[in-house]
N, C-alpha and C positions, 0 to 999 in steps of 0.2 A: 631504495634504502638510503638515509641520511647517513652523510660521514661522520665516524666517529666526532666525539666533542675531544676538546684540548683535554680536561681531566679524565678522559680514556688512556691518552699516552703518557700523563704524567702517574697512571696509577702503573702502567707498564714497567717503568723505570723504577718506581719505588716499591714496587714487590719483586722484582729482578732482585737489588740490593736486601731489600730483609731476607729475603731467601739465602744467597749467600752467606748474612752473617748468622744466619742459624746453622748455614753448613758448617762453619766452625766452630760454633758451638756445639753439636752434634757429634762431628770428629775429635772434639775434645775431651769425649766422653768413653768410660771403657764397660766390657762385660754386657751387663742382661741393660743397664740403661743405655747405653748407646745401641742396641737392637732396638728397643722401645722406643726411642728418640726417633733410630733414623726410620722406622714404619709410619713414626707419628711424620716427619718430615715429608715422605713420598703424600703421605695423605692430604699435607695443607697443600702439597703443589698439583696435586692431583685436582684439589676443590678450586682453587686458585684458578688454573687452568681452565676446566669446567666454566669458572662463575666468570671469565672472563671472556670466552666463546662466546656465551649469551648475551656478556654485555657490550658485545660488539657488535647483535642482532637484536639488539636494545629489547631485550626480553626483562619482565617485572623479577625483582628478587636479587638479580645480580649483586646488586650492589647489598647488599642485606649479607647475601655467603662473603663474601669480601669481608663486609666489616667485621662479621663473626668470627672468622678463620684470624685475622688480624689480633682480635684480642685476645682467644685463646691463644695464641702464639707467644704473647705478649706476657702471659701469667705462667707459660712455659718456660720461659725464657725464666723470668724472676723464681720462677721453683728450683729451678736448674740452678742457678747462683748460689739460691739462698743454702739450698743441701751442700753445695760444694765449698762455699765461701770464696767463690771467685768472681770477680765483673771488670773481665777484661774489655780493650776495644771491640771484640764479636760481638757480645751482651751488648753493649750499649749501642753499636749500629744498628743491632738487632732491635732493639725497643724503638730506636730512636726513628727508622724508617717505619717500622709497624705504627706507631703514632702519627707518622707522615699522615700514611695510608688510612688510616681511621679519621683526617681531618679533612681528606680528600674526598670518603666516603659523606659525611656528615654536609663537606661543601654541595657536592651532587642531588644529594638529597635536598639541601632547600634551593637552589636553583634550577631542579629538573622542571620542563616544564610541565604545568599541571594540565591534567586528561579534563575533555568539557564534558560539564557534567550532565546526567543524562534526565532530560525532562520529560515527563511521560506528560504527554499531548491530551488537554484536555478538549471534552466535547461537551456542548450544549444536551442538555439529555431532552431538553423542551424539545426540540426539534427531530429526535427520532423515537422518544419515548411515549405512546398513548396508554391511558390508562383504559381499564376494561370497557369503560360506556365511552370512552371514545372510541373505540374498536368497532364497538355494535353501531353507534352512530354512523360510523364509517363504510360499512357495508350495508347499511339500509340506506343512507344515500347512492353508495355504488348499483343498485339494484336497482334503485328508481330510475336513473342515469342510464341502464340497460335496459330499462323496460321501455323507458322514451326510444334511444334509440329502435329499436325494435319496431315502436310505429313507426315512427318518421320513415323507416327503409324500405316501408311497403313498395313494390316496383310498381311502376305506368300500368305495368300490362294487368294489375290487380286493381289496381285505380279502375282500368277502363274496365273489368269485366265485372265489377259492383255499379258502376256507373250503366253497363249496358242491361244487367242484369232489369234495374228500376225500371228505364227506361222501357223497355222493352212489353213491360204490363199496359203500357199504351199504343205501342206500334214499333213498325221494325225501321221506319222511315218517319221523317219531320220535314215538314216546308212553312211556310209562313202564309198566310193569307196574303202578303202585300206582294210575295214573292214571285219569284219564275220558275226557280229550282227547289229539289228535293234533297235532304243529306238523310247522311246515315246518323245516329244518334250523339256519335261521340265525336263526330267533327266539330271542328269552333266555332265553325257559322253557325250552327246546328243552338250553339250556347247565346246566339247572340239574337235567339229570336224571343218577343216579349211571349209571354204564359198564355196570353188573353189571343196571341197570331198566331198560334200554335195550332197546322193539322197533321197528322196524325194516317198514316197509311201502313200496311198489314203488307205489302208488295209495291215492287218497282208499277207492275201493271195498274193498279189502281191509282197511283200517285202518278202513269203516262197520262190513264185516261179521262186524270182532274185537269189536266194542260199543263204539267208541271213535268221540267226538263231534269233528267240526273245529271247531280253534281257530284264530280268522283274528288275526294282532299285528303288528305296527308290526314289523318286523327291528332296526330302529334303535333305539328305544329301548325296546323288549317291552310297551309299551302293546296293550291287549286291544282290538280293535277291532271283535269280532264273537264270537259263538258258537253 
């Protein structure tokens, strides 16, 4: 919490003193007005009090009950004279601090300093707002986008068993005319024999008894892993 400002304790001091010279003007008074007076007195120091609590925990208004309480006080005071036809020293202290305090208030007021002001944050609406046929365009690209993926994620192992499937309508086994050895269909040597070198065997024993040697390979990646 910030410390009090200077014109905190200079309103201390000058509502201390108007207070007092209303107390003499108050005591100066007899019968049903001086009960009236002094209820009205406990009440300004009552508000006084009050609006100076808050304005020590610099709460909005303070200074507002202050000024108020000041110039009622102020029109009290001259009511009080004027019925009685008196305006001794109490009266005039009385005014004359309450006007203090009402230039102190008025000071406060235009040197308080001012609260920033609150800017509500604007946003580009371009940028989060689609209109209807954007929306639809938007999800019938996202679709397409899923349908693609979708192919592309076929696994190896569905690759190889459409791959083996075809193959298979000619033989369970392939070698090459030029060759020595037999593969199985989906090996990569298997891909690397021309169309026109292409034989074709139903079993290892048929593809033994052509002189062609088994060749065992990785499918994956055509690594030789036996012969």
């Amino acid at each position: 919490m910030e410390a009090p400002r200077l014109s905190y304790f200079a309103m201390i001091f000058v509502l201390l003193l108007t207070i007092i010279g209303f107390i003499f003007v108050v005591f100066d008074l007899r019968g049903a007005a001086f009960a009236f007076e002094l209820a009205l007195l406990l009440a300004f120091m009552f508000l006084l009090a009050f609006a100076m609590f808050f304005l020590y925990h610099r709460r909005k208004g303070s200074w507002g009950i202050i000024g108020s309480v000041l110039i009622v006080l102020i029109f009290d005071t001259l009511i009080i004279a004027l019925f009685r036809r008196v305006f001794s020293a109490s009266y005039a202290l009385t005014i004359l601090f309450a006007v203090i305090g009402l230039i102190i208030v008025l000071f406060s007021y235009l040197t308080a300093p001012k609260e920033p002001e609150y800017v509500e944050k604007q946003y580009d609406k371009s940028k989060y707002y689609y209109s209807s046929v954007d929306r639809i365009e938007t999800k019938e690209e996202i679709k397409e986008e899923l349908k693609q993926e979708v192919k592309e994620e076929l696994t190896a192992e569905q690759k190889k068993a459409a791959l083996m499937k075809k193959n298979y309508a000619l033989g369970k086994f392939i070698a090459s005319k030029k060759g020595e050895t037999f593969h199985v269909p989906l090996c990569v040597w298997a891909d690397n024999i021309n169309e026109e070198n292409q034989v074709w065997f139903d079993s290892k024993k048929d593809a033994i008894a052509k002189g062609y040697a088994e060749h065992k390979c990785d499918v994956i990646t055509g690594n030789t892993t036996a012969k």
